[in-house]
N, C-alpha and C positions, 0 to 999 in steps of 0.2 A: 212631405215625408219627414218623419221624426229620426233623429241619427242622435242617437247616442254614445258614449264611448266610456271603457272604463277609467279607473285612474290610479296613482297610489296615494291613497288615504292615509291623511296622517291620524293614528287614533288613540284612544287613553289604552294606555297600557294593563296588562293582568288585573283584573281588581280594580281598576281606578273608573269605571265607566260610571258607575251613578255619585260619585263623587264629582267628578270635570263636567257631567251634562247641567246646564245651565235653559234657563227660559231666555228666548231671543232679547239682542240690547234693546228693543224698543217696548218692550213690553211692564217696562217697570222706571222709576225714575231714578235719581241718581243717588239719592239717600237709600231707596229699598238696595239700589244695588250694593251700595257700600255696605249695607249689614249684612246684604247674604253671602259677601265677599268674606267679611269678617269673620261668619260664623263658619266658612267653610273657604280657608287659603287655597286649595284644589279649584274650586269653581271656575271656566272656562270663562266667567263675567269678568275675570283679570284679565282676559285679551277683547273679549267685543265693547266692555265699558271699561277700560282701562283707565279711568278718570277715576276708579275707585283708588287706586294706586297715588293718589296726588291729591295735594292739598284742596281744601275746598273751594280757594279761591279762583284756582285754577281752570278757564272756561272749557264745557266740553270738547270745544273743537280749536284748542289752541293746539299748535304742533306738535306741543310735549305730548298730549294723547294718542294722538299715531306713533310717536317714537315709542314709548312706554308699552304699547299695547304690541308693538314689534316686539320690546325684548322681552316680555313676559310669554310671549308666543316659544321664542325662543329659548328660553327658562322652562318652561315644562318639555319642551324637547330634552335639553338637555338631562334632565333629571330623570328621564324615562315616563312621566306623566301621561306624555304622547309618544306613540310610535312609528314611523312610516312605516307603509309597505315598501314590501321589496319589489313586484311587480303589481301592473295596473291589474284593476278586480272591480265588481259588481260588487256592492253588498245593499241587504235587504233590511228595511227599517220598518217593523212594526210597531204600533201603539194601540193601545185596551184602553177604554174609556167611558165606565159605566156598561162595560158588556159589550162595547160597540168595537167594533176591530179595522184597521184601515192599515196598508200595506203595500209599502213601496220598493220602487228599485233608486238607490244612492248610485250616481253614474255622472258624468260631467254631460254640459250640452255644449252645441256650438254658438258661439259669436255672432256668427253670422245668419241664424238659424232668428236667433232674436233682430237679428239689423232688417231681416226681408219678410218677420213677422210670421215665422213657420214657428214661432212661439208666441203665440198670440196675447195679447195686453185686454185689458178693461177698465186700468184707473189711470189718470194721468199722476204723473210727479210734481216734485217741490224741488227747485234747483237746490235751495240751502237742504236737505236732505239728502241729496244725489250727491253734491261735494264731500257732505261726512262721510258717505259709505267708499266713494270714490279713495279720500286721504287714507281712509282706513286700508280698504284692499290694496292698494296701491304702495303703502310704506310697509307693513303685514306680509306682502311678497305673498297672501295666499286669501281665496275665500273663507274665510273662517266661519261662514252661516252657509246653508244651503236653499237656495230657492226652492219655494214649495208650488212643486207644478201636475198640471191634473190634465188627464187624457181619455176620451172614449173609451171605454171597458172594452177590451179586446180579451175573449177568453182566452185563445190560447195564450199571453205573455199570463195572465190569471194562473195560468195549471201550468205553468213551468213552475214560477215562483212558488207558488204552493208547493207542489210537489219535493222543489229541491226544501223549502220547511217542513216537510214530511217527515225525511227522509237524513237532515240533518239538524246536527244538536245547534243551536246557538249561541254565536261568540259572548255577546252579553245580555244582561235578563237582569232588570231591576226595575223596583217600585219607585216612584217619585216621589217626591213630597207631597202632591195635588193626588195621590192615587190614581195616576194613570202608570201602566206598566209597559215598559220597554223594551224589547226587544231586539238586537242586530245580528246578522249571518254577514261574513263573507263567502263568496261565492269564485274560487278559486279554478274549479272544473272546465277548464278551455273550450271544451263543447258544449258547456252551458251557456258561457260569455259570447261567445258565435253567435249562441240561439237567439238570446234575447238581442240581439246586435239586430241580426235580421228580420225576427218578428217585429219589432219594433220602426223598421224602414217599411212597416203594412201602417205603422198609424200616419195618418194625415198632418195633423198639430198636436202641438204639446198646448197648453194654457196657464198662464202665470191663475194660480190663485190665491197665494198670497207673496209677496216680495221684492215688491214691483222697481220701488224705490233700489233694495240691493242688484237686482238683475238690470235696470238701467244702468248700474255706477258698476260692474260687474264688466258689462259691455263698452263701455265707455274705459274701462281702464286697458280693455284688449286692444281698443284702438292706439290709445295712448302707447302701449306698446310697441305698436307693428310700426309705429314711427322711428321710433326710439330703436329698434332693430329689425332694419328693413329686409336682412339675410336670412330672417330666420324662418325655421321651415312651418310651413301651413299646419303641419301637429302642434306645433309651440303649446303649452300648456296655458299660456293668455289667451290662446284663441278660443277657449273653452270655460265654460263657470259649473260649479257644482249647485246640481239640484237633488231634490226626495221627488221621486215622477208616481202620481196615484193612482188608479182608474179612479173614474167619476165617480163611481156606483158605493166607494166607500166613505166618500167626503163628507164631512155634516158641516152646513153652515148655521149658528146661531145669531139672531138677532142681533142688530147693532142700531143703537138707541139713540136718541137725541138728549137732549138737555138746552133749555136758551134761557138768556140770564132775568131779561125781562118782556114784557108784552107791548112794546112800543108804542109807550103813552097809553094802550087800552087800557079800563078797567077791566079786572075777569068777565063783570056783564057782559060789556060791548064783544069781549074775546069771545067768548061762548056764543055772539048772537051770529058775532062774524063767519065763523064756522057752520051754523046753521044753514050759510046758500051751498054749500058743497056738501055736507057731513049728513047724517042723520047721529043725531050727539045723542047719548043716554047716561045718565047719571047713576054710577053702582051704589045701590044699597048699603053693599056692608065695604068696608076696608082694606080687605084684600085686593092686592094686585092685581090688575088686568093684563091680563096674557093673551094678543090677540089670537083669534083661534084659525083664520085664514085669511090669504091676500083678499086687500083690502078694507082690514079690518085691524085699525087703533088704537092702543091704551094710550089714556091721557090722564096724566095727575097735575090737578092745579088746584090748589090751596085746601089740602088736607084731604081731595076725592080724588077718587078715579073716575074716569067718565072712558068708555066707548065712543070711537069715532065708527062710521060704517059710510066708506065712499059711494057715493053717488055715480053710478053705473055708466052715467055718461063719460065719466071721467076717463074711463079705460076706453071706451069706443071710436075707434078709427084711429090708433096712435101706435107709433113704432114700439118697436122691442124696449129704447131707451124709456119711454114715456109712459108706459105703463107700470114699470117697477113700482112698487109702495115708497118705495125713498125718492124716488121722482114725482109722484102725486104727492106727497106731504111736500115736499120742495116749492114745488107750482102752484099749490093752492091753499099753504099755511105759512110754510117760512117767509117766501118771498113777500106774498102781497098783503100779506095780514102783518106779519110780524116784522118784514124789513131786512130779513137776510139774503140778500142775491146772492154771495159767493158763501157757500159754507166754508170752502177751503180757505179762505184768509179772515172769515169775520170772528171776532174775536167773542161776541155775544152768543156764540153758538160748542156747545161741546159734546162729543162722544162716549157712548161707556157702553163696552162690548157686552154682550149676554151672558158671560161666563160668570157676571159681578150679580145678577140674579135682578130682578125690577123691584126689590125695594131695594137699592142701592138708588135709584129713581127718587122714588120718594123721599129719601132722606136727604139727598141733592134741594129738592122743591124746596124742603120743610126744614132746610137749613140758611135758603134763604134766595136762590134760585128761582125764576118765576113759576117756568111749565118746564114739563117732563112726557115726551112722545116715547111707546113702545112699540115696535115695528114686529108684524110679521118678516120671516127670516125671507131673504133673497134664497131665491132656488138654484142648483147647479145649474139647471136646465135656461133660467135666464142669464146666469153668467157665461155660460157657453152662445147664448143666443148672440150677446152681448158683442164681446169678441168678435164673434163668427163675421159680424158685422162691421167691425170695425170702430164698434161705438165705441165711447166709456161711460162709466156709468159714476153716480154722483160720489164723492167723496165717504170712506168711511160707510158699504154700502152690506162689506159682507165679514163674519166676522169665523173663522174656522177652529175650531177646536177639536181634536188638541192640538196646542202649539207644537211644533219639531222642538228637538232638544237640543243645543248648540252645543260643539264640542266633542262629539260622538263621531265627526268626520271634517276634516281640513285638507282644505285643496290648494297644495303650494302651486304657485305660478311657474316659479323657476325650475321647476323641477329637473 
């Protein structure tokens, strides 16, 4: 059972909403962040990379980070930048993305809903990651991102939320810089907030799909709490973290690519012949990027071509949910035993670059100096749910969702 609950949102004040809405702190490095900080002092990137704010010497995760990223949180409060609510509220977050429409309810979840997996997981974490999000929420006194989680299409929570965008105007409406458009309502109507209260205790699980890393350290700072104040009542606003909840039916996942630095010790022959007991390999004519066109089906750029890979049928036959994924056959039967990467999360010869950055972004990686370049068909909801459901996880860097949530658009103090 999914239990949701409203909250008071801290948010950009009149006018200020596509000014303070920022792309997530992980989504960019610390130089891009510093200049979009620069060209825009409003941007919410002064509280989630607040390292923009300090010297450059200054390591991400030394203390001054969390202190500074506290009082700039603090600073645009004050300034009126940000607003609380007065009382706890639903609000609805929409995003338009080349015509494509995806539509959530902004609501907290519980603590414990994650601790007994009634919010179900697919990737594992990075300690040194869990600690930054951890220092961060933890000194910040608030979630300042919100977990992006996804749930079985249940119409009727579908035709409430609709309906109430039907029927009301919304609070903020802006274009982004990437031309995606934004949308938020608050949703104020007491028998509205009931409704979705209840319809929502009909869904079974919630599912992390993307923020795995935030929603561990998330969870982990509520415990750290309930230590820290053992009287205090089971509402406490630590016991809960702020999510964007989607039905399934709107999600898009794109592609998420590989890159590995070199072909361990093969030449491209022996690589290309290596692949031939799994693959059936085809070498493209003209120059254009390969976009595979369904599971189990590979682009491969190495040394100025594209080649198609086409797995060998055997490959999928008689193997779980985990093992059949296309990021788990390139794993099994390229990285690993041809090329030498067993762990992609710690190997340092191996690197990611999500679909959004397009497949020649691919090739220019190769041809700048990089060995090979893998294009993956996209992971499907239906296996990320399978995933989950199961209890698996699934390989590192498997699914990549677009569009990103926009940070800054809703803040969830702890202490409230």
């Amino acid at each position: 059972m999914a239990i949701v609950r409203p909250f008071k949102a801290l948010r950009p004040g009149a006018g200020k909403a596509a000014k303070v809405a920022s792309l997530p702190y992980d989504v960019m490095n610390r130089a891009e962040a510093k200049e979009m900080v620069k060209s825009n002092p409003e941007s919410f990137l002064k509280v989630v990379r607040s390292e923009t704010s300090l010297p450059d010497e200054i390591s991400d995760y030394d203390p001054q980070v969390y202190e500074q990223a506290r009082e700039n949180l603090k600073q645009m409060e004050l300034e009126g930048v940000l607003v609380q609510d007065e009382k706890p509220l639903f609000y609805i977050y929409r995003q338009i993305m080349d015509g494509r429409v995806q539509t959530g309810l902004v609501a907290t979840v519980s603590v414990d809903a994650y601790l007994s997996n009634d919010i179900k997981k697919h990737e594992l974490t990075l300690e040194t990651k869990e600690l930054d999000r951890i220092n961060h929420f933890d000194i910040t006194d608030a979630n300042t991102e919100p977990i992006f989680l996804t749930y079985r299409q249940n119409s009727d929570i579908s035709k409430l939320i609709n309906d109430f965008i039907k029927f009301n105007k919304p609070n903020t409406g802006f274009i982004s810089e990437d031309n995606i458009t934004h949308y938020t309502w608050a949703i104020t109507d007491e028998e509205v907030i009931t409704k979705i209260q209840q319809l929502f205790e009909e869904v079974e699980a919630l599912y992390i799909a993307d923020g795995h890393h935030r929603s561990a350290s998330a969870a982990k700072v509520g415990l750290k709490r309930r230590e820290q104040y053992p009287e205090a009542d089971e509402n406490a606003e630590f016991n809960y973290f702020m999510a964007v909840i989607f039905p399934d039916e709107d999600l898009f996942i794109m592609d998420y690519n590989r890159i590995v630095k070199d072909l361990n010790g093969l030449s491209p022959e022996k690589f290309l012949r290596a692949l031939e007991s799994k693959f059936t390999v085809r070498k493209k004519e003209d120059q254009e990027p390969l976009r595979p066109r369904a599971k189990g089906h590979f682009g491969m750029y190495l040394e100025e071509n594209w080649y198609e890979l086409i797995a060998n049928s055997e490959l999928y036959q008689g193997k779980d949910a985990y093992d059949r994924l296309d990021v788990s056959i390139l794993q099994q039967n390229v990285l690993a035993p041809i090329l030498g990467i067993e762990d992609p999360r710690t190997d340092n010869r191996i690197d990611f670059v999500g679909g959004i950055r397009g497949l020649q972004a691919l090739a220019d990686r190769v041809d700048a100096g990089e060995a090979v370049a893998f294009a993956m068909y996209p992971t499907t909801m239906a296996e990320l749910l399978e995933i989950a459901d199961a209890e698996m996880t699934m390989p590192p860097k498997s699914t990549w969702f677009e569009p990103k949530l926009r940070s800054g658009l809703f803040v969830h103090k702890l202490s409230d």
